[in-house]
ChimeraX commands (.cxc) that place a marker at each C-alpha (Angstrom):
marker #1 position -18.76,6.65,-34.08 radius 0.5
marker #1 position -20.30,4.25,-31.35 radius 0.5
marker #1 position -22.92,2.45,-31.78 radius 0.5
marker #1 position -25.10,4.57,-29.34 radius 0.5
marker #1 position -24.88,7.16,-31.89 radius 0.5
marker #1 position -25.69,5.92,-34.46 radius 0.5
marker #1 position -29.24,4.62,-32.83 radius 0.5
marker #1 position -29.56,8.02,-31.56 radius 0.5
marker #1 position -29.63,9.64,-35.02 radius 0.5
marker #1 position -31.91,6.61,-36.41 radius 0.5
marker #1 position -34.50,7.22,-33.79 radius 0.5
marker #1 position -34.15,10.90,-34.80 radius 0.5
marker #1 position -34.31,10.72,-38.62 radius 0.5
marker #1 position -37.57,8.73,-37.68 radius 0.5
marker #1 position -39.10,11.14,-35.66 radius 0.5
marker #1 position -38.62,13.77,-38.52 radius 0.5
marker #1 position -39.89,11.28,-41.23 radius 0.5
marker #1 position -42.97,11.01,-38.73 radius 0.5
marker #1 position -43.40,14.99,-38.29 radius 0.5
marker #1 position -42.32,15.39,-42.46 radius 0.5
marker #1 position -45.62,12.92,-42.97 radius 0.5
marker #1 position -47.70,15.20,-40.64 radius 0.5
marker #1 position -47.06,18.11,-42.75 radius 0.5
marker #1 position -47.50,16.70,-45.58 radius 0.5
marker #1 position -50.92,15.57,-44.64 radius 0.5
marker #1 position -51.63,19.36,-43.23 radius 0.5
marker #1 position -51.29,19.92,-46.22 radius 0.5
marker #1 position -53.08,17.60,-48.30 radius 0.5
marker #1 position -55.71,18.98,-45.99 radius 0.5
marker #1 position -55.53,22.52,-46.64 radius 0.5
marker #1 position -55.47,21.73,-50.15 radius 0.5
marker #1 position -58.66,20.22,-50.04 radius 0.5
marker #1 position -60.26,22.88,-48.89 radius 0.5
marker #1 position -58.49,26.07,-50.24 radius 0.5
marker #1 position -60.00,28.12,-53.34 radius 0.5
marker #1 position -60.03,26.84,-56.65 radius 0.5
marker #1 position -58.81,30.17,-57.52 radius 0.5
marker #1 position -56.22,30.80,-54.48 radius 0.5
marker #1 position -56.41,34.16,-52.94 radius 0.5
marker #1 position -53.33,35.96,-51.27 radius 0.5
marker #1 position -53.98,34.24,-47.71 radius 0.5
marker #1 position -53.92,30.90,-49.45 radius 0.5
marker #1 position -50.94,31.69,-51.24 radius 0.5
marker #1 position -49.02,32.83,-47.60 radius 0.5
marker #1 position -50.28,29.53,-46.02 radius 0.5
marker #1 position -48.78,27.14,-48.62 radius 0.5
marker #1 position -45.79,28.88,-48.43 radius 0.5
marker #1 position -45.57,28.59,-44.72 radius 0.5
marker #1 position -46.47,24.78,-44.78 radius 0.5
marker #1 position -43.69,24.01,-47.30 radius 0.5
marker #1 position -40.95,26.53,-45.92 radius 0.5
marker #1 position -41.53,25.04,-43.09 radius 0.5
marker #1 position -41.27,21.35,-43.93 radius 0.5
marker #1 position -37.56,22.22,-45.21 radius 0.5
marker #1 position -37.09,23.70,-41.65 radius 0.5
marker #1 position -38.26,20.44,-40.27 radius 0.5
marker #1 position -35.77,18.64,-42.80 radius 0.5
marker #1 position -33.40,20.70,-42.76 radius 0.5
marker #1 position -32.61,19.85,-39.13 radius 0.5
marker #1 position -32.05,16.07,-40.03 radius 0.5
marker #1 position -29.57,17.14,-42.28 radius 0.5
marker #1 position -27.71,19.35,-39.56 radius 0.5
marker #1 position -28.00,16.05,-37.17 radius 0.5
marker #1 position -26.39,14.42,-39.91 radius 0.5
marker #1 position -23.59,16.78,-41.18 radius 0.5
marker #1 position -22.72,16.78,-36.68 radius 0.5
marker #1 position -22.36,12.85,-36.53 radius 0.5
marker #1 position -20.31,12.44,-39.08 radius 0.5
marker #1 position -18.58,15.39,-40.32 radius 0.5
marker #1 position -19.59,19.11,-38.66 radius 0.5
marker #1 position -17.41,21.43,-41.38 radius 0.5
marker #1 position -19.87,23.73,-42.78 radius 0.5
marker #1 position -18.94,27.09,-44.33 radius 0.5
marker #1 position -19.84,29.80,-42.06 radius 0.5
marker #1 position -21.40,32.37,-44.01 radius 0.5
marker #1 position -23.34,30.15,-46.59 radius 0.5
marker #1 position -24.27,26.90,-44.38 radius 0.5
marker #1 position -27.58,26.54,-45.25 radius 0.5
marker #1 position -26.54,25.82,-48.74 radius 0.5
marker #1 position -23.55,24.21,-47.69 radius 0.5
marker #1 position -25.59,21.77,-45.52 radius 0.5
marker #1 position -27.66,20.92,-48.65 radius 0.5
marker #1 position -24.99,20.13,-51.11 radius 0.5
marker #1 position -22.95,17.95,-48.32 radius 0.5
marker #1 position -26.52,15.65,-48.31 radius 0.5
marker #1 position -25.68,14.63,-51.78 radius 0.5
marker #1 position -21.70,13.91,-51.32 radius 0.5
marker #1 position -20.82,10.54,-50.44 radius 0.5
marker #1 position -17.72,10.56,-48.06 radius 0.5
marker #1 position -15.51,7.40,-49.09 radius 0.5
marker #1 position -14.64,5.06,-45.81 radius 0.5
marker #1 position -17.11,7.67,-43.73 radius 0.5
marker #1 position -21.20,7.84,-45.31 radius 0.5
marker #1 position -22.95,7.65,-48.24 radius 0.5
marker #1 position -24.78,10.66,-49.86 radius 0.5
marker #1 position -28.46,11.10,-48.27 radius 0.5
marker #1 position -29.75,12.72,-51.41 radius 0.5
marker #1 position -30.22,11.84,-54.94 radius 0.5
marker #1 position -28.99,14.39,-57.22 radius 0.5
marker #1 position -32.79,15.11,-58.44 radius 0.5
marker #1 position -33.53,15.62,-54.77 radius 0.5
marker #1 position -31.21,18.20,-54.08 radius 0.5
marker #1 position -32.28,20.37,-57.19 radius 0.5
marker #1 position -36.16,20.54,-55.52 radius 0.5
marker #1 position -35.24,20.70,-52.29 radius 0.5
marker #1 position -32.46,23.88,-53.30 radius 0.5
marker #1 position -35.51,25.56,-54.98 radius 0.5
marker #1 position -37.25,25.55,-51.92 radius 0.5
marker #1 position -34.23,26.40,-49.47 radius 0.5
marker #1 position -34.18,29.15,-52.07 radius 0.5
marker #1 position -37.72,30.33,-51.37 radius 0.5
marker #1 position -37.22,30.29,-47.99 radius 0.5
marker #1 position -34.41,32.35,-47.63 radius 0.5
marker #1 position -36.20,34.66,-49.88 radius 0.5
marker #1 position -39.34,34.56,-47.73 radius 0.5
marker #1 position -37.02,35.06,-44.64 radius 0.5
marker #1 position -36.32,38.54,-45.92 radius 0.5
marker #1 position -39.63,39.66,-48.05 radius 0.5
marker #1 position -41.95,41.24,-45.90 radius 0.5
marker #1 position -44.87,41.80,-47.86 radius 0.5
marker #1 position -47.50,39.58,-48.13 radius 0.5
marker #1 position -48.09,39.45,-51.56 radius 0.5
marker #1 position -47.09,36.26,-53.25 radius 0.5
marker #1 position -46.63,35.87,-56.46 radius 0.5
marker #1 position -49.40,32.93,-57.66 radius 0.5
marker #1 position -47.04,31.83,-60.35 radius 0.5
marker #1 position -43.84,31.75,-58.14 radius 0.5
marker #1 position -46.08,29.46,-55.52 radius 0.5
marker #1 position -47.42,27.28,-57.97 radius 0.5
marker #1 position -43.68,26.90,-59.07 radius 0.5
marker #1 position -42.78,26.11,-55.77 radius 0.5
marker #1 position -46.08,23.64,-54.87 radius 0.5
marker #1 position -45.19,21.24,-58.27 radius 0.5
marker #1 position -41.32,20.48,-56.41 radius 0.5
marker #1 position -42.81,20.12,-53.14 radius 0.5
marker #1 position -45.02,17.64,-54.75 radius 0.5
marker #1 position -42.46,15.80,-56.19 radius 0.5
marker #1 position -40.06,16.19,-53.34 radius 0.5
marker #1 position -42.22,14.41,-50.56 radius 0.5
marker #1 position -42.12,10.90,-51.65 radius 0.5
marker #1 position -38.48,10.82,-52.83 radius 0.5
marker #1 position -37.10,12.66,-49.44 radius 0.5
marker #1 position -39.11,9.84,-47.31 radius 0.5
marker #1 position -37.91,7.19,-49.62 radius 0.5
marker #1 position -34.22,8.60,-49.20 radius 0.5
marker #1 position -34.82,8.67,-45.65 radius 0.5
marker #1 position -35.86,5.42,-45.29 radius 0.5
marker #1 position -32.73,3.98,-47.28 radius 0.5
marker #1 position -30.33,6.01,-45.17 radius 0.5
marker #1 position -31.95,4.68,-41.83 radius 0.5
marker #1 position -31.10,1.25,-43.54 radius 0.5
marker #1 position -27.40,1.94,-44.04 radius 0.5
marker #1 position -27.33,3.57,-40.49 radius 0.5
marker #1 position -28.17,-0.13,-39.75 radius 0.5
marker #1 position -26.17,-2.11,-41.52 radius 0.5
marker #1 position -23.01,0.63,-39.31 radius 0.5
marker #1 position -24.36,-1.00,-36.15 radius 0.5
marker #1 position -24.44,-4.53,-36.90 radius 0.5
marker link #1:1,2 radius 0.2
marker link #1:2,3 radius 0.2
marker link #1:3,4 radius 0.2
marker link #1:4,5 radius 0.2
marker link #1:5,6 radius 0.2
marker link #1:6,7 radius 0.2
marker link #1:7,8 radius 0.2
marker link #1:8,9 radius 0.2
marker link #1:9,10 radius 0.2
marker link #1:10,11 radius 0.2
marker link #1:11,12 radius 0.2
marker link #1:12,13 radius 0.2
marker link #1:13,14 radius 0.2
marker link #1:14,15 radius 0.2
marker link #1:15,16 radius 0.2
marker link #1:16,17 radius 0.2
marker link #1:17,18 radius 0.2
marker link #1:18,19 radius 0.2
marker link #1:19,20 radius 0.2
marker link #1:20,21 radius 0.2
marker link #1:21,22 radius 0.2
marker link #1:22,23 radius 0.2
marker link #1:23,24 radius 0.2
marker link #1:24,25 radius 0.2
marker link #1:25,26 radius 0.2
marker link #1:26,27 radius 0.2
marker link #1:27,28 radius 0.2
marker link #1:28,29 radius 0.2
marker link #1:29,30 radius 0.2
marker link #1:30,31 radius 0.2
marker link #1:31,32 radius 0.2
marker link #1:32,33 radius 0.2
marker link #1:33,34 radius 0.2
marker link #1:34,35 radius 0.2
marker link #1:35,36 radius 0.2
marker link #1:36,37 radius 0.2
marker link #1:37,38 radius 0.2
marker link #1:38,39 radius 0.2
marker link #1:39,40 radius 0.2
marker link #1:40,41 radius 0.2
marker link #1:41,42 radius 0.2
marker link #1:42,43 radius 0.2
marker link #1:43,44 radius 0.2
marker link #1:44,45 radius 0.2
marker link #1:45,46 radius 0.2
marker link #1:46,47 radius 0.2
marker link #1:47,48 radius 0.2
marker link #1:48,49 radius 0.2
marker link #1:49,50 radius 0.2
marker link #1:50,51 radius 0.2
marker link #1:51,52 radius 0.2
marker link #1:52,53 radius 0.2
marker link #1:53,54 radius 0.2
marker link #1:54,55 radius 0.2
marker link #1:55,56 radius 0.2
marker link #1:56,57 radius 0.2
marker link #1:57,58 radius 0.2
marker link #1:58,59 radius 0.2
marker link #1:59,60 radius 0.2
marker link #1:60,61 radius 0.2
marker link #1:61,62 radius 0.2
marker link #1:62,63 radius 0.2
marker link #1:63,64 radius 0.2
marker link #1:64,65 radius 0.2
marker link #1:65,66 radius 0.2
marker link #1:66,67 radius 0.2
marker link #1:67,68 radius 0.2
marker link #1:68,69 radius 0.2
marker link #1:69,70 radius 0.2
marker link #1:70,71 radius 0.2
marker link #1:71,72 radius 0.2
marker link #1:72,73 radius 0.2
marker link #1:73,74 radius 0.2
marker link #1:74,75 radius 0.2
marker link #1:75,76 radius 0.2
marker link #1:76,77 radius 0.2
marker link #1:77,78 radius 0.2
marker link #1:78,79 radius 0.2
marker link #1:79,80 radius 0.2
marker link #1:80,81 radius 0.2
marker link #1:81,82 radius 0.2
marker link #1:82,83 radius 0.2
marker link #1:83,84 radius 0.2
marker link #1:84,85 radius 0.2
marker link #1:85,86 radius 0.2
marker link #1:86,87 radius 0.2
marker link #1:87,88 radius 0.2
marker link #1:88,89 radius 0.2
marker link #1:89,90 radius 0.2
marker link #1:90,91 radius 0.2
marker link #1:91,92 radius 0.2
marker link #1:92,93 radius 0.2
marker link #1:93,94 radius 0.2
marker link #1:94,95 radius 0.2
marker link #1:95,96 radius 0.2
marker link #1:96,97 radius 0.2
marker link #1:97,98 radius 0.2
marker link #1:98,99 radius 0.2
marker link #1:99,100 radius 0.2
marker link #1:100,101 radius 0.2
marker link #1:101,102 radius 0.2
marker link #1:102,103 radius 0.2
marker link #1:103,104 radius 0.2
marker link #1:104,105 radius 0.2
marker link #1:105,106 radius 0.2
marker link #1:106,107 radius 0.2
marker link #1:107,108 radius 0.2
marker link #1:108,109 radius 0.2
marker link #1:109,110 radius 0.2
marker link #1:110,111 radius 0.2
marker link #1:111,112 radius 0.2
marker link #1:112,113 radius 0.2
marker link #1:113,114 radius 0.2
marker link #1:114,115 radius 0.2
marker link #1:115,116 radius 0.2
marker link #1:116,117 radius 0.2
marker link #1:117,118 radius 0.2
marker link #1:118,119 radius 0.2
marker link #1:119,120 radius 0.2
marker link #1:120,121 radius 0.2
marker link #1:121,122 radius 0.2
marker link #1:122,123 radius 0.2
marker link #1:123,124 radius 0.2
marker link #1:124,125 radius 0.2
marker link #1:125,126 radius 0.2
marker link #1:126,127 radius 0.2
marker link #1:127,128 radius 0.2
marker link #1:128,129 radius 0.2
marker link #1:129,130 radius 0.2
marker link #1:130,131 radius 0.2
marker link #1:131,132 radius 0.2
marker link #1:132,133 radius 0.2
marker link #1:133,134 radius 0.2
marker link #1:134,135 radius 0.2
marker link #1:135,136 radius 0.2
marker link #1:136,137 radius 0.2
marker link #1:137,138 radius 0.2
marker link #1:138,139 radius 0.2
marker link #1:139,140 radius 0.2
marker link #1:140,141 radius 0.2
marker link #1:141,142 radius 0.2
marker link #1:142,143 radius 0.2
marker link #1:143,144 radius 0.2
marker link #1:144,145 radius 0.2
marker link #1:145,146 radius 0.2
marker link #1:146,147 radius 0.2
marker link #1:147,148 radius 0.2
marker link #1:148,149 radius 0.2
marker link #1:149,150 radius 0.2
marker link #1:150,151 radius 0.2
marker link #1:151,152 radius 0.2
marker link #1:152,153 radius 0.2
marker link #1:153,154 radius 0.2
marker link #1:154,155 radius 0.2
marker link #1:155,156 radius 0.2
marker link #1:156,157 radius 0.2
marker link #1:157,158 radius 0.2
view
């Protein structure tokens, strides 16, 4: 891979770490704000900010998977995609993810495939609060990851 590249997908990793931060912060804000006891619309809008914020990521790992390998299954890739962030590939990359990454980030790849095909808007509270606790937990430890990997992209250039 040349050099060129490699920049390329450092400067792009860092734009999503920017726009990952943004979110996050949208929604610190909303939670702020929102009902002590959440109703239904509160419960659609935190799902929406943290589906989305896998979207967001979720890209980064495609950008990834391209520059260095591109074989994803065809029928299952969104998955696929996830669990190739936590393989290292000997002579190749190193694993993005840490093992405890990839278990909160697959609950909420779960989610949103799930949310991609419920159309009601009824959210379970439970199922969202669920969901909120990995996010929490998720956000410092993906930017952290992100940050390391930018540092091995790096040490490939020099």
């Amino acid at each position: 891979m040349k050099k060129s590249d490699l920049s390329i997908l450092i400067g792009e990793i860092r734009k999503t770490s920017m726009q990952l931060k943004k979110m996050n912060q949208k929604y610190i804000n909303f939670t702020e704000k929102r009902n002590v006891f959440p109703d239904n619309f509160d419960l659609i809008v935190l799902a929406e900010i943290i589906t989305d914020y896998y979207t967001c990521l979720e890209t980064t790992f495609l950008r990834i998977s391209k520059a260095f390998e591109n074989n994803l299954e065809k029928y299952r890739w969104h998955a696929n995609l996830l669990e190739r962030m936590v393989v290292e590939i000997p002579g190749v990359r190193k694993a993005l993810l840490t093992d405890r990454t990839y278990d909160l980030l697959k609950e909420i790849m779960r989610f949103r495939h799930f949310k991609r095909y419920y159309f009601e808007l009824d959210y379970d509270k439970d199922r969202i609060d669920f969901l909120e606790k990995k996010y929490k937990e998720v956000v410092p430890l993906v930017l952290q990851e992100l940050d390391l990997y930018i540092t091995f992209l790096q040490e490939l250039i020099n």
